[in-house]
N, CA and C atoms as a LAMMPS dump frame, in Angstrom:
ITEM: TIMESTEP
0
ITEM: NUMBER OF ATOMS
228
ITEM: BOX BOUNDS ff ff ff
-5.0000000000000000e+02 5.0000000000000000e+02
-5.0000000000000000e+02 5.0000000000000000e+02
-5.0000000000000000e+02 5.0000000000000000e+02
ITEM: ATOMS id mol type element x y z
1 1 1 N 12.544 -2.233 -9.098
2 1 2 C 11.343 -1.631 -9.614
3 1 3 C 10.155 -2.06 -8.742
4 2 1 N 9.287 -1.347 -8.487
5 2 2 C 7.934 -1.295 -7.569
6 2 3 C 7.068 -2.091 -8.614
7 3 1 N 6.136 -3.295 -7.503
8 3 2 C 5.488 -4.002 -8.029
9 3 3 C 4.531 -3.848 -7.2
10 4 1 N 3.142 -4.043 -8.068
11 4 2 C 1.855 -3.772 -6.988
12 4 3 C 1.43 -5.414 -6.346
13 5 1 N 1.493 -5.701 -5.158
14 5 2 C 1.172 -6.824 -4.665
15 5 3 C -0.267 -7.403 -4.235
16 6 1 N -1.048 -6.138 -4.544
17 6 2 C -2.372 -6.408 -3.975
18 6 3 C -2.91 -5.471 -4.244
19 7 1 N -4.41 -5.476 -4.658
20 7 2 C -5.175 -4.553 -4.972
21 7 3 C -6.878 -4.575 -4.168
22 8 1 N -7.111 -3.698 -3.387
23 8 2 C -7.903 -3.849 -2.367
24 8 3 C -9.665 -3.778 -3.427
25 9 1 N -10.52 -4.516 -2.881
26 9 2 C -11.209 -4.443 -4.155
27 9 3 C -12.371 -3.483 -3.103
28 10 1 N -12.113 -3.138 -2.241
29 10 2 C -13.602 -1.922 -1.775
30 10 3 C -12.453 -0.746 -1.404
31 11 1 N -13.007 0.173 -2.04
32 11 2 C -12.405 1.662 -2.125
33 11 3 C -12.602 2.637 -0.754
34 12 1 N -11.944 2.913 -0.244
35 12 2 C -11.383 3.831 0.951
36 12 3 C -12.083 5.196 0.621
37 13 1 N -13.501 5.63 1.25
38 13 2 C -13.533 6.307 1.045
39 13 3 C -14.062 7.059 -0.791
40 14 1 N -13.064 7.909 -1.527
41 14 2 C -13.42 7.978 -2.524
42 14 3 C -11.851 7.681 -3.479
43 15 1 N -11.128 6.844 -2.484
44 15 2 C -9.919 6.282 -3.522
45 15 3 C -9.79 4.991 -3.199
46 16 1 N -9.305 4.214 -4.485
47 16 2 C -9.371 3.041 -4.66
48 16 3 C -7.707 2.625 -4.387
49 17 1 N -7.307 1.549 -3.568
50 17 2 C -6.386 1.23 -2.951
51 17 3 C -5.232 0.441 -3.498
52 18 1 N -4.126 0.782 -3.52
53 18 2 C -3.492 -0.459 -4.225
54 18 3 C -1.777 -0.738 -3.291
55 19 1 N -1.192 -2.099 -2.886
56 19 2 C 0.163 -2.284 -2.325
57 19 3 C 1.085 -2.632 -3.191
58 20 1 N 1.999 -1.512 -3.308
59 20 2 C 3.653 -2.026 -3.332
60 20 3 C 4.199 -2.571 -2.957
61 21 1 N 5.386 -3.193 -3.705
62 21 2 C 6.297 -3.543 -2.83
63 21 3 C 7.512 -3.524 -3.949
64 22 1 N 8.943 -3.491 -3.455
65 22 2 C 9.853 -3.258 -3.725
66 22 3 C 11.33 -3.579 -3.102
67 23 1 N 12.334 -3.953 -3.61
68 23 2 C 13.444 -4.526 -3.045
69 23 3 C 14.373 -3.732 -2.994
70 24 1 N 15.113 -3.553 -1.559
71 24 2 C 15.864 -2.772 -1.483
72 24 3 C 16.736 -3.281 -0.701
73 25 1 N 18.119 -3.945 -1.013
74 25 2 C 19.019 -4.69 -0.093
75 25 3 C 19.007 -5.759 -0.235
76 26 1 N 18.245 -6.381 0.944
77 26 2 C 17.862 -8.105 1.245
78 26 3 C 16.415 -7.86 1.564
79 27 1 N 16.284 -7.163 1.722
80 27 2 C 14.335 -7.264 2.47
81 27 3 C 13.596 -6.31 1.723
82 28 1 N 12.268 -6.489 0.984
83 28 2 C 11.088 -5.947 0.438
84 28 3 C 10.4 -4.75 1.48
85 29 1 N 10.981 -3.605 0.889
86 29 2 C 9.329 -2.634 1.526
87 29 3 C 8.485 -2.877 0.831
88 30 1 N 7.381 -1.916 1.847
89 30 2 C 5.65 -1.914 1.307
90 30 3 C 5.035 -0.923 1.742
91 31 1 N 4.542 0.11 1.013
92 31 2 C 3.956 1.059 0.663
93 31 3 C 2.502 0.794 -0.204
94 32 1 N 1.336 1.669 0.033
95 32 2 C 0.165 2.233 -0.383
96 32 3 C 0.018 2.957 -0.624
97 33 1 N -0.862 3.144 -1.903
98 33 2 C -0.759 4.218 -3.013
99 33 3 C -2.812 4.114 -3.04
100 34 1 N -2.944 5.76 -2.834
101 34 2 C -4.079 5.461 -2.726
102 34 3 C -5.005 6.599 -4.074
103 35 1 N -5.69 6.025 -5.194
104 35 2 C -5.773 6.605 -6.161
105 35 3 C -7.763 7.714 -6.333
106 36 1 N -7.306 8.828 -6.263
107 36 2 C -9.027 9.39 -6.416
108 36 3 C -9.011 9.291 -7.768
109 37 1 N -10.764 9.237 -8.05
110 37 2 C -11.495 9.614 -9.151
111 37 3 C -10.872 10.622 -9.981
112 38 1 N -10.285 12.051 -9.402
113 38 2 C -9.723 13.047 -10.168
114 38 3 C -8.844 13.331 -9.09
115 39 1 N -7.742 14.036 -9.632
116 39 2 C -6.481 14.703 -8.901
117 39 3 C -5.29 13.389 -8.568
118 40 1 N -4.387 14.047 -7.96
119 40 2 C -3.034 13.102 -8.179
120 40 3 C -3.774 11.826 -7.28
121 41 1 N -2.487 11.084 -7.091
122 41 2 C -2.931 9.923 -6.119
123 41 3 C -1.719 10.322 -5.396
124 42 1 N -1.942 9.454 -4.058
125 42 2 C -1.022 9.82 -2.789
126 42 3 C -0.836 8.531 -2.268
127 43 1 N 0.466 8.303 -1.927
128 43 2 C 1.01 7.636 -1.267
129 43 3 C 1.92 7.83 -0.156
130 44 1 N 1.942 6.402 0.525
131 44 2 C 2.572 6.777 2.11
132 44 3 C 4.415 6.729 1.731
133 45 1 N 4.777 6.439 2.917
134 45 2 C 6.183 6.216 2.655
135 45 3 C 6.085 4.709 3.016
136 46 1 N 7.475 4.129 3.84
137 46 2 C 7.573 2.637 3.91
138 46 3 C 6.614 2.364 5.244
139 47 1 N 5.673 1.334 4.826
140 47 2 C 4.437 0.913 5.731
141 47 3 C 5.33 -0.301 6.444
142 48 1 N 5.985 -1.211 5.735
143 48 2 C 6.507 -2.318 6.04
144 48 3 C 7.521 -2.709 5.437
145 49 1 N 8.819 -3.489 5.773
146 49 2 C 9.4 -4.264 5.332
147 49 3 C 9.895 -5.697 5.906
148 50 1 N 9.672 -6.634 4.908
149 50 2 C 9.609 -8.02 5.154
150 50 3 C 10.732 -9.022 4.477
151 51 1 N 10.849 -10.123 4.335
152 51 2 C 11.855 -10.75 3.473
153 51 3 C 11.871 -11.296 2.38
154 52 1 N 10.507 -11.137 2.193
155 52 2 C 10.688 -11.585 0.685
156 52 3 C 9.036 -10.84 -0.063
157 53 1 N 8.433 -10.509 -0.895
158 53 2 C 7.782 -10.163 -1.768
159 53 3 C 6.086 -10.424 -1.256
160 54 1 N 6.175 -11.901 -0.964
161 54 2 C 4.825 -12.645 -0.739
162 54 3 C 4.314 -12.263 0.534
163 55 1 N 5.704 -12.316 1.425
164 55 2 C 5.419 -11.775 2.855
165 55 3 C 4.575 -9.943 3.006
166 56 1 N 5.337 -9.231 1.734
167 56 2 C 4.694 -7.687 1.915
168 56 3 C 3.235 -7.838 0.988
169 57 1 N 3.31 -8.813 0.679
170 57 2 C 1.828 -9.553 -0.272
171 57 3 C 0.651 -9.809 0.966
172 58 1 N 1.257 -10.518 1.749
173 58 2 C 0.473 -10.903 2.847
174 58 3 C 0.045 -9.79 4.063
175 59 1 N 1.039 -9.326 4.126
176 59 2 C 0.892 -8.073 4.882
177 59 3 C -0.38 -7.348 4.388
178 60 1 N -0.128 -6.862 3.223
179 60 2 C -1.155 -6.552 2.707
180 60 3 C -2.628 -6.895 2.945
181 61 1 N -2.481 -7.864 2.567
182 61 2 C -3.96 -8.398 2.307
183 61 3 C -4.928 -9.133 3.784
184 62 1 N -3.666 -8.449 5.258
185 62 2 C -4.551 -8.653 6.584
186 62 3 C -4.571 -7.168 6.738
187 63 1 N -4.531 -6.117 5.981
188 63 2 C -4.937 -4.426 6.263
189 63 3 C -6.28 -4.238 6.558
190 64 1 N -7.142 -3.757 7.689
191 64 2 C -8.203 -3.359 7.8
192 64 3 C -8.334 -1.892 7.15
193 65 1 N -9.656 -1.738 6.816
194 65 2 C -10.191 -0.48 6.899
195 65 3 C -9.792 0.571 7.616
196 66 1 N -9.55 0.458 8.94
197 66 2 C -8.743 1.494 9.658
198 66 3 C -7.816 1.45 9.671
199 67 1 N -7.215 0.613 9.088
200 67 2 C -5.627 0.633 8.94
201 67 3 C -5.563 1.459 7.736
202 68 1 N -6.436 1.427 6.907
203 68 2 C -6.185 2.171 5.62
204 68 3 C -6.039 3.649 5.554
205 69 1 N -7.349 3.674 6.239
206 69 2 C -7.958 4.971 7.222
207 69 3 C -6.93 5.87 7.323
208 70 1 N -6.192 5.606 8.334
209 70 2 C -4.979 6.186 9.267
210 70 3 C -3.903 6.394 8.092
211 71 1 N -3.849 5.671 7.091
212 71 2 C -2.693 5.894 5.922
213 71 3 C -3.135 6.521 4.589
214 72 1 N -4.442 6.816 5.277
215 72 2 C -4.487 8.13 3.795
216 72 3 C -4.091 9.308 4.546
217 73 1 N -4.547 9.374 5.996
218 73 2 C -3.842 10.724 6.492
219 73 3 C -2.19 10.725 6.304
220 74 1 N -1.654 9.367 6.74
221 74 2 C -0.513 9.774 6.381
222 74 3 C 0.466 9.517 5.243
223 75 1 N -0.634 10.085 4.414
224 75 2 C -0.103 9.997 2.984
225 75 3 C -0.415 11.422 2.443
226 76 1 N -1.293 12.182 3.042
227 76 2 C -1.597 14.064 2.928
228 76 3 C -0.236 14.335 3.116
């Protein structure tokens, strides 16, 4: 089951940001889910996978702004 690992506290734009992560095998993906004011929310596919939970935690939480940037497009 998908667990949110991080929640970005300045909003992208006009959606507010949040990281998954999830176990599949032996190693955690990580995915971003990016939520508007109105209409669905969109998310990417697998951004990362790491070995354990804290690691796609951490990942997370060194994401710039343009890193975000670039993953709402590819989350259209």
């Amino acid at each position: 089951m998908a667990e949110v690992v991080h929640e970005f506290t300045d909003p992208v734009g006009e959606f507010r940001v949040r990281a998954f992560a999830e176990k599949r095998g032996n190693v955690w993906i990580g995915w971003l889910e990016f939520r508007p004011k109105r209409g669905k929310p969109l998310k990417t596919g697998e951004e990362t996978s790491q070995p354990t939970k804290e690691a796609v935690e951490y990942w997370a939480t060194g994401l710039e702004p343009v890193y975000l940037e670039g993953a709402i497009e590819r989350a259209k």
